[in-house]
Backbone as CSV, one residue per row, in Angstrom:
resi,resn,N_x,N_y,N_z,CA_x,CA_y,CA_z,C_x,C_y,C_z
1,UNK,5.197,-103.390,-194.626,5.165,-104.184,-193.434,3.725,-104.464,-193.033
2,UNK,2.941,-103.474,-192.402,1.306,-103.644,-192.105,1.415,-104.714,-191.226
3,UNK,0.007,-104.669,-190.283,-0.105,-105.769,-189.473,-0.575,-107.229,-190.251
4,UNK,-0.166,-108.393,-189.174,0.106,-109.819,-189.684,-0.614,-109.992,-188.563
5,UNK,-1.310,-111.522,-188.867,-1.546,-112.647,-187.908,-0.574,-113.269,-187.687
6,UNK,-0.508,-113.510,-185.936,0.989,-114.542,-186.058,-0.078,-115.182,-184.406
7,UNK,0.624,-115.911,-184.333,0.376,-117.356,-183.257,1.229,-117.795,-182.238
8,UNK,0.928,-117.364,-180.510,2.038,-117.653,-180.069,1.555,-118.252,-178.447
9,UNK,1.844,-118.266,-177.620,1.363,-119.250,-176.753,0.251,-118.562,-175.949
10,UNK,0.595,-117.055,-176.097,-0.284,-115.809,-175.480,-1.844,-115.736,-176.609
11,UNK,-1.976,-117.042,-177.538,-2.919,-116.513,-178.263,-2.531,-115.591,-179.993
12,UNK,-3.632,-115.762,-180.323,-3.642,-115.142,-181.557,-3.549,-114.142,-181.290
13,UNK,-2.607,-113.231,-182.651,-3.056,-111.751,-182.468,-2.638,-110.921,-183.548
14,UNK,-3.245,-110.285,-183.675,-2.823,-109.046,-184.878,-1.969,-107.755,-184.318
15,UNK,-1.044,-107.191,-185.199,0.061,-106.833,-184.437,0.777,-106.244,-185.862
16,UNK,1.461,-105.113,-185.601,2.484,-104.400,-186.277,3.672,-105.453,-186.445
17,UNK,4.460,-104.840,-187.292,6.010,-105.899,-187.562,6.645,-106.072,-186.194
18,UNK,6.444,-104.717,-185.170,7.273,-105.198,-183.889,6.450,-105.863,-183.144
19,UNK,7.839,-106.859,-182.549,6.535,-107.402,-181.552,7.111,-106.787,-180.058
20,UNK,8.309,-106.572,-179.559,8.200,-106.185,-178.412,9.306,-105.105,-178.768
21,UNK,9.693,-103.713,-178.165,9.912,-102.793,-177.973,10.387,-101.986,-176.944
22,UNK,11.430,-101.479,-176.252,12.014,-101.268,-175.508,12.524,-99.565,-175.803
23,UNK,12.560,-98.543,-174.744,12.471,-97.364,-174.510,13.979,-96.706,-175.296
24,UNK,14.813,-97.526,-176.076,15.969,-97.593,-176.368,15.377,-96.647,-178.448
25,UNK,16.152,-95.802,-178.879,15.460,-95.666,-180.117,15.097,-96.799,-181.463
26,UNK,15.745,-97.776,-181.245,15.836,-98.841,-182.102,14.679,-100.505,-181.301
27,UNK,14.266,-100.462,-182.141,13.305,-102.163,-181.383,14.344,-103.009,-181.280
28,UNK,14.165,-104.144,-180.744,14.888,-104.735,-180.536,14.407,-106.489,-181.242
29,UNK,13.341,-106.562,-180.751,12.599,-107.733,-181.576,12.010,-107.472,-182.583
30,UNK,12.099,-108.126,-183.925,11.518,-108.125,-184.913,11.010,-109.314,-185.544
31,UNK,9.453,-109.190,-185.652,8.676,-110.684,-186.029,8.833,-110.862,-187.312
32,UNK,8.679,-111.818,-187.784,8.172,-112.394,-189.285,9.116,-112.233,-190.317
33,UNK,8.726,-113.799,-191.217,9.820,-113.641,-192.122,10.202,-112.588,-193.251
34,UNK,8.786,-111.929,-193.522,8.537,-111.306,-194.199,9.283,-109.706,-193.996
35,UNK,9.755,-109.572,-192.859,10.445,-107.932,-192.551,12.079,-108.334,-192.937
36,UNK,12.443,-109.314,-193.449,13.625,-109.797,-193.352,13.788,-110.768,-194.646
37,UNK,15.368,-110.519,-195.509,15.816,-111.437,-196.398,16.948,-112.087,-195.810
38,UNK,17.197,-112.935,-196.741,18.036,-114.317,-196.166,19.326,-114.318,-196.227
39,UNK,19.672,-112.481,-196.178,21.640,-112.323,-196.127,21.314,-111.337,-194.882
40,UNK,20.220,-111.186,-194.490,20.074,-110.065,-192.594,20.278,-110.591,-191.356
41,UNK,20.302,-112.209,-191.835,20.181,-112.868,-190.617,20.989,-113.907,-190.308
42,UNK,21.746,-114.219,-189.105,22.861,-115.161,-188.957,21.835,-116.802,-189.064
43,UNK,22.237,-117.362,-189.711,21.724,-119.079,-190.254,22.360,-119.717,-189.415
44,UNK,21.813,-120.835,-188.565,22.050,-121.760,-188.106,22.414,-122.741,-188.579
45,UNK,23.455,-123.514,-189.475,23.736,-124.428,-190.256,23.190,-123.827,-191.593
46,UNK,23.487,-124.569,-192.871,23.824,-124.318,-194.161,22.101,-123.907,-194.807
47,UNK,21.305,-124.634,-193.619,19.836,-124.575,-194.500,18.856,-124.249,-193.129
48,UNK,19.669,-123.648,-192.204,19.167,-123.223,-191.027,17.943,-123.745,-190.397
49,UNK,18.268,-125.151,-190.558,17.643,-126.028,-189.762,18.432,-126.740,-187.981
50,UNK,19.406,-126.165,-188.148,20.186,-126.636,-187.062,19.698,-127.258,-185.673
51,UNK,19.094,-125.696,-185.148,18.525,-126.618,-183.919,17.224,-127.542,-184.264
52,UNK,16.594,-127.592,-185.202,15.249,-128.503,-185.153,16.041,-129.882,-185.014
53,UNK,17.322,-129.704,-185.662,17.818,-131.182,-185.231,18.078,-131.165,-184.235
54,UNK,18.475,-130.410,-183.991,19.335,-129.996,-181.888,18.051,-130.910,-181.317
55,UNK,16.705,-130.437,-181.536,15.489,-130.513,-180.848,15.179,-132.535,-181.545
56,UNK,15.204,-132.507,-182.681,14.902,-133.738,-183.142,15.995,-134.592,-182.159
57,UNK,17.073,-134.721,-182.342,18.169,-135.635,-181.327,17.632,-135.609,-180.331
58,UNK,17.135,-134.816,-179.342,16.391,-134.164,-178.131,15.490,-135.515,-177.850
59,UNK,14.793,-135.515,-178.918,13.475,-136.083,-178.685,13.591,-137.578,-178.820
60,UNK,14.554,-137.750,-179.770,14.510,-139.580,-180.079,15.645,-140.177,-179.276
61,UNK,16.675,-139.438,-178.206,17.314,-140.080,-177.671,17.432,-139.811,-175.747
62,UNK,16.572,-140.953,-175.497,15.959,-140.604,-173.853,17.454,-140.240,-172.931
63,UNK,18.526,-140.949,-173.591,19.788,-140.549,-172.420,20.115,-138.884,-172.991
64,UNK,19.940,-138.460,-174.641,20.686,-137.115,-174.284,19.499,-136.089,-173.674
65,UNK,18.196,-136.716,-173.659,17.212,-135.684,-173.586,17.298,-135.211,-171.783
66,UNK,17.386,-136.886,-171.212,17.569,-136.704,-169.697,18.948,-135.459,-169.523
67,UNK,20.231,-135.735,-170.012,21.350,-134.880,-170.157,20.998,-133.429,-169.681
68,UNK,20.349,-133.026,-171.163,19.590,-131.552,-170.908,18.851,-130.824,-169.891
69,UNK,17.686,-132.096,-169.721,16.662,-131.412,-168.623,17.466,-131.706,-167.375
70,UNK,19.123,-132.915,-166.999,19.316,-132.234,-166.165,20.267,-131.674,-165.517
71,UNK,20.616,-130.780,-166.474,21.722,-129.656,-166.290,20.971,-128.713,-166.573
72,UNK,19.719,-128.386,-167.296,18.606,-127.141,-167.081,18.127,-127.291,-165.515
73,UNK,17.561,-128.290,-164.844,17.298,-129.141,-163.885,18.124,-128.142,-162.675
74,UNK,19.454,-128.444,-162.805,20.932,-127.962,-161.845,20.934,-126.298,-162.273
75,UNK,20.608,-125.913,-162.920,21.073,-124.640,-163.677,19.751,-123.827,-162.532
76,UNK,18.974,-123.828,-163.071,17.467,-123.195,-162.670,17.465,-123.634,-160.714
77,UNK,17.714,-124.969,-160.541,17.921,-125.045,-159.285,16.564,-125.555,-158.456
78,UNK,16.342,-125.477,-157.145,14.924,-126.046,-156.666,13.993,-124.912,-156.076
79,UNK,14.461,-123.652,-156.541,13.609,-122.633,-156.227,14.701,-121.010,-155.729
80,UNK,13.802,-120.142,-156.104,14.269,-119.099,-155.677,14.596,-118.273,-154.289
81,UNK,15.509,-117.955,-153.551,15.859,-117.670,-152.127,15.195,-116.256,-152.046
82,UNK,14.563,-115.932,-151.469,14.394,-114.265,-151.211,13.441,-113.962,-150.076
83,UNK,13.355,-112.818,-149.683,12.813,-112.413,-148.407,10.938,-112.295,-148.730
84,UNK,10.174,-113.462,-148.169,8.965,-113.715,-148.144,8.160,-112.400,-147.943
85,UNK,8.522,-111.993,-146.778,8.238,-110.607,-146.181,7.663,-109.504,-147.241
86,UNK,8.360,-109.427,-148.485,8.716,-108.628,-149.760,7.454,-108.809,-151.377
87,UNK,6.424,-108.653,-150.924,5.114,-109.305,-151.271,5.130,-109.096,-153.037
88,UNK,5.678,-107.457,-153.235,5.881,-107.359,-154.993,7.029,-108.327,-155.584
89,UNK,8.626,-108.648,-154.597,8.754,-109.740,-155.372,8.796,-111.076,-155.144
90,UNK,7.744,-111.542,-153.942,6.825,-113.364,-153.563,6.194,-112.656,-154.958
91,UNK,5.176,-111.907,-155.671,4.874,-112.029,-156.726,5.357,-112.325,-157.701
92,UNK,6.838,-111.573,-158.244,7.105,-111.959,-159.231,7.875,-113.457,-159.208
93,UNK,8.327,-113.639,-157.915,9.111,-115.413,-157.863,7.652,-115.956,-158.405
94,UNK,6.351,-115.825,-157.781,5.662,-117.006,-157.719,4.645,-117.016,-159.431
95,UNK,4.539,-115.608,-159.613,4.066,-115.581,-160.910,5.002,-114.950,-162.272
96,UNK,5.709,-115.411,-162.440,6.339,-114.273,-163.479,6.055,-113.322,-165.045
97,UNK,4.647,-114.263,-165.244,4.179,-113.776,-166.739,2.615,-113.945,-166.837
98,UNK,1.938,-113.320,-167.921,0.624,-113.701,-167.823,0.159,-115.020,-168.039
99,UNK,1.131,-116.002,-167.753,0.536,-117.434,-168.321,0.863,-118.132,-167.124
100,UNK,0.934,-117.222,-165.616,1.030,-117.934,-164.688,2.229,-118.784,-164.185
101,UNK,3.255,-118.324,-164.829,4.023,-119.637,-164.644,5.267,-118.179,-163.683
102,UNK,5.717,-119.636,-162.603,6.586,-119.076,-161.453,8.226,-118.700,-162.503
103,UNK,9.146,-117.941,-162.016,10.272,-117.176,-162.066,11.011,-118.642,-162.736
104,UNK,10.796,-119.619,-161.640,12.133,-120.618,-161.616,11.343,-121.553,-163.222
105,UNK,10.746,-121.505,-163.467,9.544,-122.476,-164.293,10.234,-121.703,-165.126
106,UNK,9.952,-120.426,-165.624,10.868,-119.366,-167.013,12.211,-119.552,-167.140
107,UNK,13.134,-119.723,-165.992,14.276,-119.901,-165.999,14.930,-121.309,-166.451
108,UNK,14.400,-122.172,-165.818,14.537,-123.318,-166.790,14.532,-123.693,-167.806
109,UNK,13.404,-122.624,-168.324,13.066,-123.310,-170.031,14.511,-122.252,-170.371
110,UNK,14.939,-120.995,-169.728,16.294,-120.761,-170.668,17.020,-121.217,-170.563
111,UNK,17.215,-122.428,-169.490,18.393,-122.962,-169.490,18.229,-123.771,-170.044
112,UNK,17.220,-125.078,-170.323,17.091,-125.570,-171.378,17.071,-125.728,-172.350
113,UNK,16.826,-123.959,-173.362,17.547,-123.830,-174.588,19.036,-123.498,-174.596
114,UNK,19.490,-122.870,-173.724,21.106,-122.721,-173.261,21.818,-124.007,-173.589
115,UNK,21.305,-124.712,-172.793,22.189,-126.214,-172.654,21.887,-127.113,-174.409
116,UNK,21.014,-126.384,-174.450,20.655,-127.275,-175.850,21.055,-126.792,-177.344
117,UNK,20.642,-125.846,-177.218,21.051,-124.943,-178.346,21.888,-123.934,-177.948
118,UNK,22.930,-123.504,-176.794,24.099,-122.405,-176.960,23.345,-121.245,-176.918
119,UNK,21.762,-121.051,-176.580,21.194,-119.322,-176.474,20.018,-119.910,-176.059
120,UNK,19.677,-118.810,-175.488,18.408,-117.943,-174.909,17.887,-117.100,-175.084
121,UNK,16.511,-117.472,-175.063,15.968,-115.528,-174.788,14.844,-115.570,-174.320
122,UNK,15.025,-114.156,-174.072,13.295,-113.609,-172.717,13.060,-112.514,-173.493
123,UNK,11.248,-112.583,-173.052,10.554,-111.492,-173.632,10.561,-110.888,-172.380
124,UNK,10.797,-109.754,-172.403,10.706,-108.250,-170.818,9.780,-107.755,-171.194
125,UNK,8.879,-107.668,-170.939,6.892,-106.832,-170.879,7.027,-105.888,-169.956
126,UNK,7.005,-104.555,-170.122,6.428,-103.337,-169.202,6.037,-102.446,-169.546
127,UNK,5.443,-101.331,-168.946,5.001,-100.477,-169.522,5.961,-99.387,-169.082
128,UNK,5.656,-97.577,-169.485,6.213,-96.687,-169.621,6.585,-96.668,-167.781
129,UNK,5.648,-96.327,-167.029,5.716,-96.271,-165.841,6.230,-97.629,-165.269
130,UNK,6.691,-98.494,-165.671,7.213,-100.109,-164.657,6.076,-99.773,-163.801
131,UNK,4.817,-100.200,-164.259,3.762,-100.633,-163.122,3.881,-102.305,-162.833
132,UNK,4.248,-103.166,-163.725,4.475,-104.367,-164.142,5.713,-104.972,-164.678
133,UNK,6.013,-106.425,-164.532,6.899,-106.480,-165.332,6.847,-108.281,-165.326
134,UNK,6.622,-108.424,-166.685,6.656,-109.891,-167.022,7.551,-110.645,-168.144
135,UNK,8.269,-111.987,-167.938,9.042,-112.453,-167.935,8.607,-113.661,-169.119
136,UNK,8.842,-113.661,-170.508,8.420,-114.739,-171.129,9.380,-115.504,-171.852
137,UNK,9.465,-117.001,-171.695,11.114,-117.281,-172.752,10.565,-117.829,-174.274
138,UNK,11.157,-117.285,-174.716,11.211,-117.511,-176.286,12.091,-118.520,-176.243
139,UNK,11.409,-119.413,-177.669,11.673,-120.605,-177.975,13.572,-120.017,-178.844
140,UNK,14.173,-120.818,-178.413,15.435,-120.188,-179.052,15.699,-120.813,-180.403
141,UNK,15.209,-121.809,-180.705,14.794,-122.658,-182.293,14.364,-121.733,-183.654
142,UNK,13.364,-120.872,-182.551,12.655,-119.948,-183.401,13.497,-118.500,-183.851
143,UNK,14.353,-118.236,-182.978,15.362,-117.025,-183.117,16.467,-116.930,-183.579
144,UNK,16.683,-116.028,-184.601,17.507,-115.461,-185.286,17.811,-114.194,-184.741
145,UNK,19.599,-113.626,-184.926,20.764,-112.492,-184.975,20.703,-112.342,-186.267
146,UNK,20.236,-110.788,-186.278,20.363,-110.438,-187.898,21.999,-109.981,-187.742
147,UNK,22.618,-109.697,-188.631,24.342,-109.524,-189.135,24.479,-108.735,-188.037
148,UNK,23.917,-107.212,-188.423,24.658,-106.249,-187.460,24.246,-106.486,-185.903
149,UNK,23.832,-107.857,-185.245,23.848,-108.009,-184.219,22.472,-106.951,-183.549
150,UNK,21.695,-105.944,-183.585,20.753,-105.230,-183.120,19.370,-105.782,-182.852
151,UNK,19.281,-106.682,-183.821,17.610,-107.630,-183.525,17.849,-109.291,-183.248
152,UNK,16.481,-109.469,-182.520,16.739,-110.640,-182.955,15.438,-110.945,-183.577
153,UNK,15.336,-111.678,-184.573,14.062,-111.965,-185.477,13.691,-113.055,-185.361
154,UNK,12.095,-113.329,-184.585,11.309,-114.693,-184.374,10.968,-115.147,-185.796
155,UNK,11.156,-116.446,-185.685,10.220,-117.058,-186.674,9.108,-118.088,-186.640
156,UNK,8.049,-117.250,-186.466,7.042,-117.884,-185.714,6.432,-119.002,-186.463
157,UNK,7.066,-119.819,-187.439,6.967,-120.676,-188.345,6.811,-121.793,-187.774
């Protein structure tokens, strides 16, 4: 396995096979194509290109693209309700990740792969003590269910 360069919106970085990890005995995310052969992982269509078309249709047709963004749009909503007063979470509504971006801004983009592609996913960032906790959505294009259902494997391709 050994560490890899991989490329992701947080920047370059060098990094072990896991990329995120959870207090549970088993990881849960697993990067790169390379930790993985091509009977571990559930395929999206015959040559597991599926959603790039999901995403290609997306892009060349302005009525289904409007469709999406707006039932992600309705889904995510015009903002989050909660008690102002409550300053750790006005933080996390207003910032949810290190890239600055608000709660409802993350939530959208999962509903936008939801509505588009049938899944989602979030990266959960914390540490041992929950001093922090940040909220990142993974591109769902990029993600794979290996068989026994336990990972899901990016392909940061």
């Amino acid at each position: 396995m050994g560490n890899q360069t991989y490329r992701t919106t947080h920047g370059t970085r060098n990094s072990p096979a896991v990329l995120v990890s959870n207090k549970t005995e088993k990881s849960f995310f697993q990067f790169g194509v390379n930790n993985t052969n091509e009977n571990t992982f559930w395929k999206w269509g015959d040559d597991n290109l599926f959603p790039y078309a999901l995403a290609a249709l997306s892009r060349k047709s302005t009525t289904h693209r409007r469709i999406i963004n707006d039932k992600a749009d309705y889904i995510s909503g015009k903002g989050i309700s909660y008690d102002k007063t409550d300053t750790i979470l006005s933080n996390m509504v207003d910032c949810a990740n290190g890239d600055r971006e608000s709660l409802r801004h993350v939530l959208n983009k999962i509903a936008f792969d939801k509505c588009l592609l049938g899944n989602a996913f979030v990266e959960i960032i914390t540490d041992e003590s929950h001093s922090f906790l940040s909220f990142y959505h993974q591109d769902a294009s990029k993600c794979r269910l290996n068989k026994d259902k336990t990972h899901i494997i990016l392909h940061h391709n």
